[in-house]
Backbone as CSV, one residue per row, in Angstrom:
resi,resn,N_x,N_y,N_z,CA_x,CA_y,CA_z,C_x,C_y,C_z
1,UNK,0.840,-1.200,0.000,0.000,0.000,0.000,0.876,1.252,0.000
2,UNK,0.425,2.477,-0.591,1.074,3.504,-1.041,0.817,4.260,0.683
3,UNK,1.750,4.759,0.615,1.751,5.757,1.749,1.052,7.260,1.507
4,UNK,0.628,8.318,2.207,0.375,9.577,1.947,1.374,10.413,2.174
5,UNK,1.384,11.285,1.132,2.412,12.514,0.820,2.174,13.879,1.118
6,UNK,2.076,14.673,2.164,2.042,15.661,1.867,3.221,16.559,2.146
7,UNK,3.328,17.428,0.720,4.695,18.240,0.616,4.268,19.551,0.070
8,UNK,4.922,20.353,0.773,4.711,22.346,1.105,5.660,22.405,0.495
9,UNK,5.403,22.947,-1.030,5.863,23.974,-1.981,6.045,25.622,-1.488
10,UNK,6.928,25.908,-0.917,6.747,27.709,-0.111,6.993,28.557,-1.107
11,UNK,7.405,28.448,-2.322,7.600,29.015,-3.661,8.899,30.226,-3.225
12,UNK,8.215,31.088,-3.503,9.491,32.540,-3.116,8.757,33.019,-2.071
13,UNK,8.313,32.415,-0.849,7.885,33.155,0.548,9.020,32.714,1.289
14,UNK,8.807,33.873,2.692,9.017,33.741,3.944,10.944,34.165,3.934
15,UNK,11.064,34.771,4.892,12.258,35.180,4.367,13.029,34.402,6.111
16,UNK,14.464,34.642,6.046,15.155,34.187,7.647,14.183,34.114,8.712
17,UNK,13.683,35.012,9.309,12.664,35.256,10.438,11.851,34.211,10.531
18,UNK,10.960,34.311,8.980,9.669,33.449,9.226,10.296,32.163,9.200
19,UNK,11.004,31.683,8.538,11.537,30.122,8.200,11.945,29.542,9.299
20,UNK,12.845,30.165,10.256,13.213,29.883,11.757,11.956,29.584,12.377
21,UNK,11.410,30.512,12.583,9.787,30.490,13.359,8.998,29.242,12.794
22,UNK,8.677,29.319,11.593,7.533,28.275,10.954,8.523,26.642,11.311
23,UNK,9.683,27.018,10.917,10.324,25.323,11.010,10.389,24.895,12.761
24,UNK,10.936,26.255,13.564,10.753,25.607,14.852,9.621,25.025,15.362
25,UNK,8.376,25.811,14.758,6.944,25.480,15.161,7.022,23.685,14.870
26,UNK,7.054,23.554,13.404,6.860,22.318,12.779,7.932,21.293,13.106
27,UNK,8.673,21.252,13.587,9.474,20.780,14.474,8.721,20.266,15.870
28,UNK,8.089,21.132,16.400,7.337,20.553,17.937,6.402,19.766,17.451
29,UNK,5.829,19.956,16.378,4.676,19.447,15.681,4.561,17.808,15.219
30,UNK,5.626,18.314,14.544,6.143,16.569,13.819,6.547,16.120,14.853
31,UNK,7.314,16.054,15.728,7.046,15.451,17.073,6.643,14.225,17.464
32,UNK,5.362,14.509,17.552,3.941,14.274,17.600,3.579,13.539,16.615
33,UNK,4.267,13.190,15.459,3.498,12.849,14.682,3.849,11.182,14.126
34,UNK,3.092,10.512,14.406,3.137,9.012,14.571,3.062,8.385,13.598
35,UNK,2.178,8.814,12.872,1.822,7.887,11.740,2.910,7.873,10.709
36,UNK,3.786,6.333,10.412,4.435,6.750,9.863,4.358,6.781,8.581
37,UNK,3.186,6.142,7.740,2.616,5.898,6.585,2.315,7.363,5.662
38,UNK,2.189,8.790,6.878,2.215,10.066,6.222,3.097,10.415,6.103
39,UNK,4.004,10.990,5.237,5.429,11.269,4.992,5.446,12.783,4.899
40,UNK,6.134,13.679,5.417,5.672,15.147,5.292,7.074,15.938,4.672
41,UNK,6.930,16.475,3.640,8.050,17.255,2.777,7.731,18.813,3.134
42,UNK,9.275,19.400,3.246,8.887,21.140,2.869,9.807,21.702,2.117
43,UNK,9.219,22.034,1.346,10.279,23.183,0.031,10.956,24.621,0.114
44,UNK,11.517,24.718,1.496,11.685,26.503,1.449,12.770,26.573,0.077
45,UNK,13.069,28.327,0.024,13.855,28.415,-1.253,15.274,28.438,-1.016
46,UNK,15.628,28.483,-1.944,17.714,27.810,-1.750,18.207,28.628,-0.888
47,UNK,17.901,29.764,-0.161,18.535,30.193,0.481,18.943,29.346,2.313
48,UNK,17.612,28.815,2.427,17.242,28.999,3.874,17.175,26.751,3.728
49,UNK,17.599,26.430,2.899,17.589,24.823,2.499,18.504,24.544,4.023
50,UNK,19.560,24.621,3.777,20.523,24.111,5.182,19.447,24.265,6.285
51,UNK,19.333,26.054,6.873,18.943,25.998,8.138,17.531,25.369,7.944
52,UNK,16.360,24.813,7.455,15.857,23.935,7.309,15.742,22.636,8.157
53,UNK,17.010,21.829,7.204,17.437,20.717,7.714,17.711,20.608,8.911
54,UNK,18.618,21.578,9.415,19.292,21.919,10.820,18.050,22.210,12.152
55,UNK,16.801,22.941,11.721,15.886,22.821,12.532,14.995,21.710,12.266
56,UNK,15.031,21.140,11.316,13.714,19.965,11.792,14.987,18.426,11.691
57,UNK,16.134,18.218,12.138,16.722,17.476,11.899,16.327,16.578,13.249
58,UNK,16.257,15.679,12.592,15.490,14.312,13.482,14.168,14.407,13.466
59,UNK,13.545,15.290,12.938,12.330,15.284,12.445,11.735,14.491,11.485
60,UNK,10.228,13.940,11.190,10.349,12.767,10.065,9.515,14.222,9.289
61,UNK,10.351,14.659,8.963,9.802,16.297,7.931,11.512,15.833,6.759
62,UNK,10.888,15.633,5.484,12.100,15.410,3.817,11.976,16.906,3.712
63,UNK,13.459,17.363,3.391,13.553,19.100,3.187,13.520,18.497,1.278
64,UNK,13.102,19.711,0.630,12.949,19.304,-1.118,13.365,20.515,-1.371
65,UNK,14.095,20.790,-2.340,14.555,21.687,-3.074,13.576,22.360,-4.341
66,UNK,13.706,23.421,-4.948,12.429,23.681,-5.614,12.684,23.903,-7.088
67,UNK,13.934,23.542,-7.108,14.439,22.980,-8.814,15.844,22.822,-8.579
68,UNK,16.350,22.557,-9.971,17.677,22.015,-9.830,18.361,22.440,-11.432
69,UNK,19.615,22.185,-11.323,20.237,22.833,-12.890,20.261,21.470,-13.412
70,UNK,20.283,21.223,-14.646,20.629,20.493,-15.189,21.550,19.742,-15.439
71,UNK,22.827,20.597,-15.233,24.142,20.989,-15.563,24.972,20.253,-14.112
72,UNK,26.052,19.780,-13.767,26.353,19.050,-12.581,27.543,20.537,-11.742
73,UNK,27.419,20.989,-12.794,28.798,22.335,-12.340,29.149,23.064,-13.755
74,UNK,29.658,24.332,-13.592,29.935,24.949,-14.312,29.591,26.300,-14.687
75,UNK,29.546,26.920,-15.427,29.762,28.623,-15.903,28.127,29.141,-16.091
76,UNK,27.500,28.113,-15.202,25.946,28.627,-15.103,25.527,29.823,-14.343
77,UNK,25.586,30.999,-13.945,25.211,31.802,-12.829,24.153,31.899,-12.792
78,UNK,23.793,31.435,-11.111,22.131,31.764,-10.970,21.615,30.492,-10.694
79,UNK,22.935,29.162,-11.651,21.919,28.257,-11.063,22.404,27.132,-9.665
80,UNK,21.940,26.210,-9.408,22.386,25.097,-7.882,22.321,23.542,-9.058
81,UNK,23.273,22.717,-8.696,23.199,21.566,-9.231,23.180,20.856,-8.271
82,UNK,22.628,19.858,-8.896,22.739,18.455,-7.919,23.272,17.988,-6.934
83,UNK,24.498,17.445,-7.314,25.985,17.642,-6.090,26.017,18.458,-5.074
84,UNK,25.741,20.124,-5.381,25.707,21.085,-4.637,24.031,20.869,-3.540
85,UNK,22.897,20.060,-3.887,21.692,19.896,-3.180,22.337,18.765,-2.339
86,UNK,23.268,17.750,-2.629,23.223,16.340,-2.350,24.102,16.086,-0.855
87,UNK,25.011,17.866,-1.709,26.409,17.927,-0.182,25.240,18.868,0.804
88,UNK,24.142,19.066,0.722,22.984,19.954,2.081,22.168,18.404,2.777
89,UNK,22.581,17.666,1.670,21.847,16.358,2.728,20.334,16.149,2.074
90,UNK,20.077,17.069,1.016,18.864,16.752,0.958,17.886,15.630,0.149
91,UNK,16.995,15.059,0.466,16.170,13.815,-0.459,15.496,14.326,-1.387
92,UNK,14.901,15.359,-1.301,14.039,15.596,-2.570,14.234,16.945,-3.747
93,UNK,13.633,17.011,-4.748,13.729,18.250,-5.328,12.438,18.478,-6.362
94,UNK,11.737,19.396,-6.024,10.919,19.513,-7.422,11.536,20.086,-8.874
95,UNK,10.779,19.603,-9.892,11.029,19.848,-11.010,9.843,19.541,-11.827
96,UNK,10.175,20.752,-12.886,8.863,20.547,-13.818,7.685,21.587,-13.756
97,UNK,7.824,21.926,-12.674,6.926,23.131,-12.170,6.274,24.225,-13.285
98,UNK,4.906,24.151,-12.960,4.214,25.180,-14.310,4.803,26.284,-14.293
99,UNK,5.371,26.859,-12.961,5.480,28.177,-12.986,7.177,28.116,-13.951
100,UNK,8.052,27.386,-13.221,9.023,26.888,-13.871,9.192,27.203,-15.457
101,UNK,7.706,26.080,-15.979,7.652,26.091,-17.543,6.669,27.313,-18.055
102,UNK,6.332,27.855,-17.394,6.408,29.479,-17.854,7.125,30.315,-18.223
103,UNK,7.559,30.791,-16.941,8.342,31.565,-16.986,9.349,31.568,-17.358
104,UNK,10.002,30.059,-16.924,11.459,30.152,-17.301,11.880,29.313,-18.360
105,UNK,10.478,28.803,-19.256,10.751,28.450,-20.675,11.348,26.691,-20.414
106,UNK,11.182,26.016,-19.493,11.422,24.906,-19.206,10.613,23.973,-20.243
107,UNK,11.214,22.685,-20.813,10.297,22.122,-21.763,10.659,20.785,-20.756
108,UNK,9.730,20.121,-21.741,9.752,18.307,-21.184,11.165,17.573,-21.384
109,UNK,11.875,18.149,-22.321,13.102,17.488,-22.062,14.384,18.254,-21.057
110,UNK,14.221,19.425,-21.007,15.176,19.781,-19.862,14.690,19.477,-18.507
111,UNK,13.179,18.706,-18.337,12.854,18.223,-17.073,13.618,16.788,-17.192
112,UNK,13.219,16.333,-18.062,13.727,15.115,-18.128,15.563,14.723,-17.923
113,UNK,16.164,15.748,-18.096,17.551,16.020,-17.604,17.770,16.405,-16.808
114,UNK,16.852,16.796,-15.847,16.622,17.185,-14.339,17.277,15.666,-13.616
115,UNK,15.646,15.676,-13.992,15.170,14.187,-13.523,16.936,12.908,-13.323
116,UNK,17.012,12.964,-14.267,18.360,12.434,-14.614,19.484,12.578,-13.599
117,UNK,19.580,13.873,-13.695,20.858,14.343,-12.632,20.538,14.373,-11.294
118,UNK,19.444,14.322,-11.155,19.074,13.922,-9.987,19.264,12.594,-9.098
119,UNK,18.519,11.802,-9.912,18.801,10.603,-9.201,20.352,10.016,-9.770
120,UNK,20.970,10.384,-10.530,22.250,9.943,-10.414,22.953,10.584,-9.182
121,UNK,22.111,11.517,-8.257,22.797,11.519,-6.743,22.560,11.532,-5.840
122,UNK,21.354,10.321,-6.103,20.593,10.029,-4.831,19.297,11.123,-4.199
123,UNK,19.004,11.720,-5.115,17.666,12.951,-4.894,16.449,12.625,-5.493
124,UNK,15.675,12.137,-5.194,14.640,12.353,-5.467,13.741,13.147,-6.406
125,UNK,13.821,12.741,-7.436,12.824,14.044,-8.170,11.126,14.276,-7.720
126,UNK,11.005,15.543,-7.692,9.357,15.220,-7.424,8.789,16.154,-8.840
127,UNK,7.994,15.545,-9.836,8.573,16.134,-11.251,6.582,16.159,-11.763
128,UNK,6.921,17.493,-12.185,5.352,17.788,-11.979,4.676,18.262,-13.583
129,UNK,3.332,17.332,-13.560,2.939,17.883,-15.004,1.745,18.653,-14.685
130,UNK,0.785,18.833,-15.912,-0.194,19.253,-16.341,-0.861,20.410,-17.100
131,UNK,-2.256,20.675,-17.916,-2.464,21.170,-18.311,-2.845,22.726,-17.906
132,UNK,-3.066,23.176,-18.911,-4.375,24.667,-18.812,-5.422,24.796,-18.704
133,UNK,-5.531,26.008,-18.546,-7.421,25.986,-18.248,-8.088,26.158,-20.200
134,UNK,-7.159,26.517,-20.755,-7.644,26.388,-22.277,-7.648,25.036,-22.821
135,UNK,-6.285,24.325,-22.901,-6.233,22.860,-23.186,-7.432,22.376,-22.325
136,UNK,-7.516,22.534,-20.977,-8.714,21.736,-20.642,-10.441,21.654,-21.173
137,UNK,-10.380,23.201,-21.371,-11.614,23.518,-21.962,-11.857,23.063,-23.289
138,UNK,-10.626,22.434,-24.397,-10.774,22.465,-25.447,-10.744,20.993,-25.247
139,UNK,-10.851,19.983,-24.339,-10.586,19.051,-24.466,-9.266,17.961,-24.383
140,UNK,-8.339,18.596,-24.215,-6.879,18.711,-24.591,-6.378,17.592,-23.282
141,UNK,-6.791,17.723,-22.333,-6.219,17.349,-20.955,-5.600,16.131,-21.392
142,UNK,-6.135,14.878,-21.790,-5.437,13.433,-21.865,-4.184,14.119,-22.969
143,UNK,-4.309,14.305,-23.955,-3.136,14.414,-24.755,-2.053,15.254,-24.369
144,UNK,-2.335,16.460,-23.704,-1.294,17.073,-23.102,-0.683,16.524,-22.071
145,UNK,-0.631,15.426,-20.932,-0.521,15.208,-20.154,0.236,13.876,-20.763
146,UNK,-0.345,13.163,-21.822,0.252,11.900,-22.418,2.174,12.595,-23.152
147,UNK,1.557,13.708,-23.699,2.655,14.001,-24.188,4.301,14.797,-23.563
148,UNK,3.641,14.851,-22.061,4.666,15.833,-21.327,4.984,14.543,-20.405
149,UNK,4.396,13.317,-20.471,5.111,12.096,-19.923,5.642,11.350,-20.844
150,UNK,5.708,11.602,-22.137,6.167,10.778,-22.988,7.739,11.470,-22.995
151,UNK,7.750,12.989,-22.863,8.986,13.719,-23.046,9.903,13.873,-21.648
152,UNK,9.333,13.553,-20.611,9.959,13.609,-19.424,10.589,12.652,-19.007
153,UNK,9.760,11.673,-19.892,10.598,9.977,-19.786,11.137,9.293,-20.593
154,UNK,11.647,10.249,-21.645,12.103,9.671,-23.320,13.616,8.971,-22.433
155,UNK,13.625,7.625,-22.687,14.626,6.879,-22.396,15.609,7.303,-20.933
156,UNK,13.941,7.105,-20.280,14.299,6.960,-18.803,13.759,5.730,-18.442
157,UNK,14.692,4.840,-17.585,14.320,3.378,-17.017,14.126,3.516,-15.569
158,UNK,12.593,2.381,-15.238,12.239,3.034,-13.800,12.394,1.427,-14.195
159,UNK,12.433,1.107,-12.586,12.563,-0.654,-12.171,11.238,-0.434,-10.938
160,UNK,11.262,0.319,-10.298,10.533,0.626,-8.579,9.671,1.110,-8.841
161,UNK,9.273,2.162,-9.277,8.277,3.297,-8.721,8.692,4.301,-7.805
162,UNK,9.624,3.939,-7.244,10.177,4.909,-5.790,11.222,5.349,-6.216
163,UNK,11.289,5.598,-7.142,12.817,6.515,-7.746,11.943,7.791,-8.109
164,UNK,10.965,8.062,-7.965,10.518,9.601,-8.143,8.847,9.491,-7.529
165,UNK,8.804,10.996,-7.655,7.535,10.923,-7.576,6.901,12.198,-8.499
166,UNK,5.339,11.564,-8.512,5.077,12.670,-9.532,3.768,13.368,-9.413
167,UNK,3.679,14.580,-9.816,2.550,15.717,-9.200,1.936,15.724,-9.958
168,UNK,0.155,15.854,-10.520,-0.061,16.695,-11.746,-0.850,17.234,-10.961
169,UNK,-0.495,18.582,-11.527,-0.785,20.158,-11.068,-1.859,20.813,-12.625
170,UNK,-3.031,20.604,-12.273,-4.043,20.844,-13.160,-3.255,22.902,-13.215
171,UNK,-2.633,23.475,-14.124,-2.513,24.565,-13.840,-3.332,25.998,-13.413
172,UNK,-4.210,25.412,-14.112,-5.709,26.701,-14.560,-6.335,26.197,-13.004
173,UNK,-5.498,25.258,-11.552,-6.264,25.432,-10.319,-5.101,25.805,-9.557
174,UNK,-4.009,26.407,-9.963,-3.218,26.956,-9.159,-3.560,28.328,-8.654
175,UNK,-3.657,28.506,-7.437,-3.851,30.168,-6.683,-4.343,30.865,-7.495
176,UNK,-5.427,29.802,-7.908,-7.070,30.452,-8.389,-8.032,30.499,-7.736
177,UNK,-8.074,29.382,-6.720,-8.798,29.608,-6.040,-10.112,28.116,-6.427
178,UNK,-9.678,27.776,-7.773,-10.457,26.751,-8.208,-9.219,25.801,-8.318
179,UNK,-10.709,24.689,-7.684,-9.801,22.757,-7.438,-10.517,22.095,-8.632
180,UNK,-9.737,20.943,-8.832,-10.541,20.141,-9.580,-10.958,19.422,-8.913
181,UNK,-12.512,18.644,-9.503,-12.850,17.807,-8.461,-12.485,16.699,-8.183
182,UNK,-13.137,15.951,-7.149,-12.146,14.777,-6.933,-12.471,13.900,-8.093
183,UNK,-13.462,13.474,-8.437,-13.410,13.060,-9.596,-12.521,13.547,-10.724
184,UNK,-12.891,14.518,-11.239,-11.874,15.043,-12.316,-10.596,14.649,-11.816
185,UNK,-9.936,14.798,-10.534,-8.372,14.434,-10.023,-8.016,13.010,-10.207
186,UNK,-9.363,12.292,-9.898,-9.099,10.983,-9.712,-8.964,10.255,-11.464
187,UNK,-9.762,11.385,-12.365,-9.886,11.030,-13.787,-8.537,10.655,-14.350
188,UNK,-7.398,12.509,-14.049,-6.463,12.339,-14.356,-5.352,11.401,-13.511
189,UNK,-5.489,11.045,-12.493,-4.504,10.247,-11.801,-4.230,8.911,-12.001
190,UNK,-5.550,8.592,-12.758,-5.811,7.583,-13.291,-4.954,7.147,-14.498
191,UNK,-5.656,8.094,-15.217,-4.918,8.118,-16.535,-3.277,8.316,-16.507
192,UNK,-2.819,8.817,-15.571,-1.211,9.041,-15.386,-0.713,7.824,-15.500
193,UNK,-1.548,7.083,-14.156,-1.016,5.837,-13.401,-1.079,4.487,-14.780
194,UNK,-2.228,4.541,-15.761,-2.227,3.726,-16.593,-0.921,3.973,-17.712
195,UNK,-0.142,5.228,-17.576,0.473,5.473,-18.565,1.602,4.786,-18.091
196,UNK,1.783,4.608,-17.033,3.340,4.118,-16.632,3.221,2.585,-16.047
197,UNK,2.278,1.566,-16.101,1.694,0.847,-15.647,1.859,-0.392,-17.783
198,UNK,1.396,0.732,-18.699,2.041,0.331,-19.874,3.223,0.625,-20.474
199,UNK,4.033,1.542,-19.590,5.278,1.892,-19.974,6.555,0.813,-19.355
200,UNK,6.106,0.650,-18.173,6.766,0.468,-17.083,6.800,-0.879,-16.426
201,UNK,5.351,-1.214,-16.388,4.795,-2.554,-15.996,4.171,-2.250,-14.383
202,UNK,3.761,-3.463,-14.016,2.766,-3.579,-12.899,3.298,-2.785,-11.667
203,UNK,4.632,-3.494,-11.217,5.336,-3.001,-10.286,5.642,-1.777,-9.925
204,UNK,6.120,-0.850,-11.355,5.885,0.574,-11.369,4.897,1.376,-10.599
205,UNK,3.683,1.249,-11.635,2.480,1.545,-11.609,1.814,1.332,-10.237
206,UNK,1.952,0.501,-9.593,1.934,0.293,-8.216,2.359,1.082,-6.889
207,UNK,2.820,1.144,-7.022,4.781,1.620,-6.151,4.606,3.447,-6.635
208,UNK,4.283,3.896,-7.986,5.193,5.226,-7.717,3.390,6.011,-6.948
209,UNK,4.088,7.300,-6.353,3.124,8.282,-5.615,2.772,8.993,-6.799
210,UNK,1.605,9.649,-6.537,1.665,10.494,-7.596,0.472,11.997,-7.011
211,UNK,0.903,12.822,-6.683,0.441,13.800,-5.871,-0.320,14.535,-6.538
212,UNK,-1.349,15.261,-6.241,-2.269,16.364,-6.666,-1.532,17.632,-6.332
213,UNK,-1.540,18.520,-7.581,-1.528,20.405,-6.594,-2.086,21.109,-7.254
214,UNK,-3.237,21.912,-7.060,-4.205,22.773,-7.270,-5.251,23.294,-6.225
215,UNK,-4.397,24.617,-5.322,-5.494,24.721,-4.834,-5.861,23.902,-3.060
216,UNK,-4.833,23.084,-2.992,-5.435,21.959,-2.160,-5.735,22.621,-0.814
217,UNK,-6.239,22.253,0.182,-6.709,23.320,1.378,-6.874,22.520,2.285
218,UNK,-7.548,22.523,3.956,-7.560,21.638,4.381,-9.391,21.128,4.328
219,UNK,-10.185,22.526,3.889,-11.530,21.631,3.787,-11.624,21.089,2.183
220,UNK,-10.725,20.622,1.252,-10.875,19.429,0.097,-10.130,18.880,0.377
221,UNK,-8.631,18.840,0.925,-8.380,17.848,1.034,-8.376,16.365,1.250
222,UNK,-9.682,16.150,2.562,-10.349,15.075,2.628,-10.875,14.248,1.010
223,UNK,-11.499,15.004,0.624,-12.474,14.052,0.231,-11.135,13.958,-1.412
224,UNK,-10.005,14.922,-1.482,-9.138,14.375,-2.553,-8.468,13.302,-2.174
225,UNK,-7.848,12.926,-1.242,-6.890,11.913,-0.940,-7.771,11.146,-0.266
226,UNK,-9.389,10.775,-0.463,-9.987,9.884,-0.717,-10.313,9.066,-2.079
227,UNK,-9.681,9.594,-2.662,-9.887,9.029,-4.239,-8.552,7.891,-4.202
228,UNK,-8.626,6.840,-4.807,-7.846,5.686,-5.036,-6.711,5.895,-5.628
229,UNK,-6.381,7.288,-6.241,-5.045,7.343,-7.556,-4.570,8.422,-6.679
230,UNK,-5.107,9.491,-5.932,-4.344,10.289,-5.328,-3.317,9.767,-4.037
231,UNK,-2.268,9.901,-3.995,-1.267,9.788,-3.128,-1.012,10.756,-2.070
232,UNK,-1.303,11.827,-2.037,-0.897,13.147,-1.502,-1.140,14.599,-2.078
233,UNK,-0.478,15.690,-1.408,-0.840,16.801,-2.230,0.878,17.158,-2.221
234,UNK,0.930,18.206,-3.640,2.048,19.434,-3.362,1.109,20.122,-2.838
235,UNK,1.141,20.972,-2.145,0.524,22.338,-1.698,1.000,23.467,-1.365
236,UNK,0.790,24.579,-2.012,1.356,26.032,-2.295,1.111,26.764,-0.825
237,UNK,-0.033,27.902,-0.992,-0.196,28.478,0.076,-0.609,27.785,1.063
238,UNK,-1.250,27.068,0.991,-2.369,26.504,2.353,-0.564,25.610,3.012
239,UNK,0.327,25.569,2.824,1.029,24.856,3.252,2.124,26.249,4.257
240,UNK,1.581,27.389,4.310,2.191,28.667,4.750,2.161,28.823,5.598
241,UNK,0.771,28.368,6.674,0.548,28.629,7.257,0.477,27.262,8.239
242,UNK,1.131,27.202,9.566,1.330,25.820,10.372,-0.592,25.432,10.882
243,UNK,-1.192,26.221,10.845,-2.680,26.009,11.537,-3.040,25.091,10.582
244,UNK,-3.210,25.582,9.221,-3.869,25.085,7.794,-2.571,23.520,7.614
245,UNK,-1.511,23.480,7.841,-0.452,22.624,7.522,-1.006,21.589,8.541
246,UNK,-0.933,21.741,9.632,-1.018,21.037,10.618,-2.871,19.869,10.176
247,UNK,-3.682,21.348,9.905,-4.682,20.310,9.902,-5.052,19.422,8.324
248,UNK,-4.056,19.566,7.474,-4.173,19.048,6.311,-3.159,17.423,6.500
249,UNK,-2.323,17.587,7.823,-1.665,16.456,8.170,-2.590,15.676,8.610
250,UNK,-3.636,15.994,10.039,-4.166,15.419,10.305,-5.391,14.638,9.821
251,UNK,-5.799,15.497,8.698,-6.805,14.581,7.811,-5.941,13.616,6.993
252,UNK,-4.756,13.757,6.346,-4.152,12.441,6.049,-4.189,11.553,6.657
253,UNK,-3.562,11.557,7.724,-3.616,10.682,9.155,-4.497,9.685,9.538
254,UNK,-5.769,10.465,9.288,-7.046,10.021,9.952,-7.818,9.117,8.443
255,UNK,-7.154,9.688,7.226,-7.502,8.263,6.061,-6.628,7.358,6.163
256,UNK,-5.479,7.524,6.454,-4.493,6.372,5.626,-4.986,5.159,7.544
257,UNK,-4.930,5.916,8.222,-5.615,5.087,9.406,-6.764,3.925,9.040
258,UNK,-7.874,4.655,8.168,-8.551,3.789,7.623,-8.515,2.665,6.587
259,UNK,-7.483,2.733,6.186,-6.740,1.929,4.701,-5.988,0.766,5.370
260,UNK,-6.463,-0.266,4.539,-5.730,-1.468,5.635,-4.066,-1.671,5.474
């Protein structure tokens, strides 16, 4: 049985002050926190990654990085490679990120060289797809989503499932304010999970997580990571705040409790 994921994307918030404060909080917090089947990730930004680690260390809190260079070293300015995430100690890293492939012009194959350099050092990718609110409206969702896993995994070999994990982030429900429903989530999670299940085989398809982020909060959360294909959430803002964090843990908690 798949475990639950939830992992706090902090994007470009919170500066020294708050990060000390919010991690010491979540630190007393996780504590407390028993279940070990919920696995809890946080993404602050490259600055504040170390002191992170350093306050929730011995904590069952995975620090994740919120991208990565492609590149292992070299005449890049601006960017962090691999090696350089791997010597902070850390397990995870996102990649793939809409905002990412916006703004910063990221395609499916420089994720896919992420992806790559990543686990050649022991990091975790957490590597995130999905559509628009236009592709969706036009119908588009299965093919866009078929085609940004076909390019993220062009002659990538999975044996586990647990060599990554993967998000789809419906975009057109990012800090909009609109979720998809659980159905619709469970539509596409579905469809993910069948893609790598014929790519990959049973074992794959089984084994890898595959997280929701749009939006997630702590009153949908329930009834999303009641759906059979959802694994967990990324979660943006609602993950900002330790009140809203705290109680989006405890509704994990209180399903995967129910799951035999």
């Amino acid at each position: 049985m798949r475990n639950i994921i939830i992992a706090g994307n902090w994007k470009m918030n919170k500066d020294l002050n708050e990060v000390e404060k919010f991690c010491s909080a979540l630190a007393l917090h996780a504590s407390t926190h028993s279940e070990e089947r919920v696995w809890l990730i946080v993404a602050p930004a490259f600055p504040f990654l170390k002191l992170s680690s350093q306050l929730l260390e011995g904590q069952p809190v995975g620090i994740a990085a919120q991208d990565v260079s492609a590149y292992p070293n070299g005449a890049y300015t601006g960017e962090v490679s691999a090696p350089m995430l791997r010597s902070l100690g850390l397990e995870y890293c996102i990649i793939g990120h809409s905002e990412r492939r916006q703004y910063h012009c990221e395609t499916n194959q420089s994720v896919r060289d992420k992806q790559l350099i990543l686990r050649k050092n022991d990091i975790i990718p957490i590597l995130c797809i999905g559509e628009t609110l236009e592709q969706r409206d036009n119908g588009q969702t299965e093919s866009v989503l078929l085609e940004q896993l076909d390019g993220c995994f062009e002659g990538v070999e999975l044996s586990r499932g647990d060599e990554l994990i993967l998000a789809y982030e419906p975009v057109w429900a990012i800090g909009t304010g609109r979720t998809a429903s659980p159905q619709q989530a469970q539509e596409a999670h579905a469809m993910i999970r069948a893609w790598f299940r014929q790519k990959y085989g049973e074992t794959v398809a089984n084994n890898i997580h595959i997280l929701y982020g749009g939006s997630v909060k702590p009153d949908n959360i329930g009834e999303l990571l009641s759906q059979p294909d959802l694994d967990g959430g990324l979660i943006g803002g609602a993950s900002l705040q330790l009140d809203s964090w705290e109680a989006m843990v405890e509704t994990a908690v209180k399903i995967m409790e129910t799951r035999i």
